[in-house]
C-alpha positions in Angstrom: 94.5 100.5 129.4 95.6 97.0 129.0 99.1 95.2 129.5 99.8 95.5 125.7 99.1 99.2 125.8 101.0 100.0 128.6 104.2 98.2 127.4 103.8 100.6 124.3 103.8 103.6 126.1 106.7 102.4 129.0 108.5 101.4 125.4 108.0 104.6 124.3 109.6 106.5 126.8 112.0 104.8 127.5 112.8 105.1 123.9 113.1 108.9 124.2 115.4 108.6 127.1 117.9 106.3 125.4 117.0 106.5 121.5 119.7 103.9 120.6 118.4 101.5 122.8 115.5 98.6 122.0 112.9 98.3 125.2 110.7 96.5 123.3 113.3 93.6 123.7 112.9 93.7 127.5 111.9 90.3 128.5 109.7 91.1 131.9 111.7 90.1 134.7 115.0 92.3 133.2 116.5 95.2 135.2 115.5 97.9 132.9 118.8 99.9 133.9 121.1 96.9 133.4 119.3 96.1 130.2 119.5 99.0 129.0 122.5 100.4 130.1 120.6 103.3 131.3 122.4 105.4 134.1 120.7 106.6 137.1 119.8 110.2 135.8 117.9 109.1 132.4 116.3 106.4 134.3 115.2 109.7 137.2 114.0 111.2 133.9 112.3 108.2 132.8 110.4 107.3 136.1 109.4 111.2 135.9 108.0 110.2 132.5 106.1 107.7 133.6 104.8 109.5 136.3 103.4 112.6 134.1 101.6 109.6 131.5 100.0 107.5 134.0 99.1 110.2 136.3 101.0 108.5 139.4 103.5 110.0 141.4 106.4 107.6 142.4 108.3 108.7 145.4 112.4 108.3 145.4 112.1 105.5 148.2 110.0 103.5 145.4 112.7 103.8 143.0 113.8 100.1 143.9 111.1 98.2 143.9 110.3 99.1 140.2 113.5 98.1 138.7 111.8 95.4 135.7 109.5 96.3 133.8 106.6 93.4 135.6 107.4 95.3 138.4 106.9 98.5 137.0 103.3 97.4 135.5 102.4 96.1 138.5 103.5 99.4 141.1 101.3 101.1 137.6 98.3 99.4 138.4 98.4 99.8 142.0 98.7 103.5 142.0 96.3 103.9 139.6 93.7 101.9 141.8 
């Protein structure tokens, strides 16, 4: 999966989580919760999300070091390695 691909799917979910929010205007070093005024339980559900598509598990003391979304690709690709 590519960077292009993976942005799709992390817009996607993060899409189902707030529907009346736009991810795919995320510019890559934005908090995703400040962004997009995402509170701490949707953004729980949406690192579960995550978790179940790319086949990672994230553990709660990770929660803050994924906060953009380059950060989030990058923890991605390392825990896919």
């Amino acid at each position: 999966m590519n960077d292009i691909e993976m942005k799709q799917q992390l817009f996607r979910l993060l899409k189902n989580i707030a529907p009346d929010t736009e991810p795919e205007n995320l510019n890559p070093g934005d908090n995703i919760r400040q962004a997009l005024s995402i509170d701490s339980f949707d953004y729980l559900q949406f690192i579960v999300g995550v978790d179940e598509k790319f086949g990672i598990q994230t553990p709660e003391e990770d929660y803050g070091k994924i906060s953009t979304l380059h950060d989030l690709m990058l923890y991605i690709e390392k825990k896919k390695k």
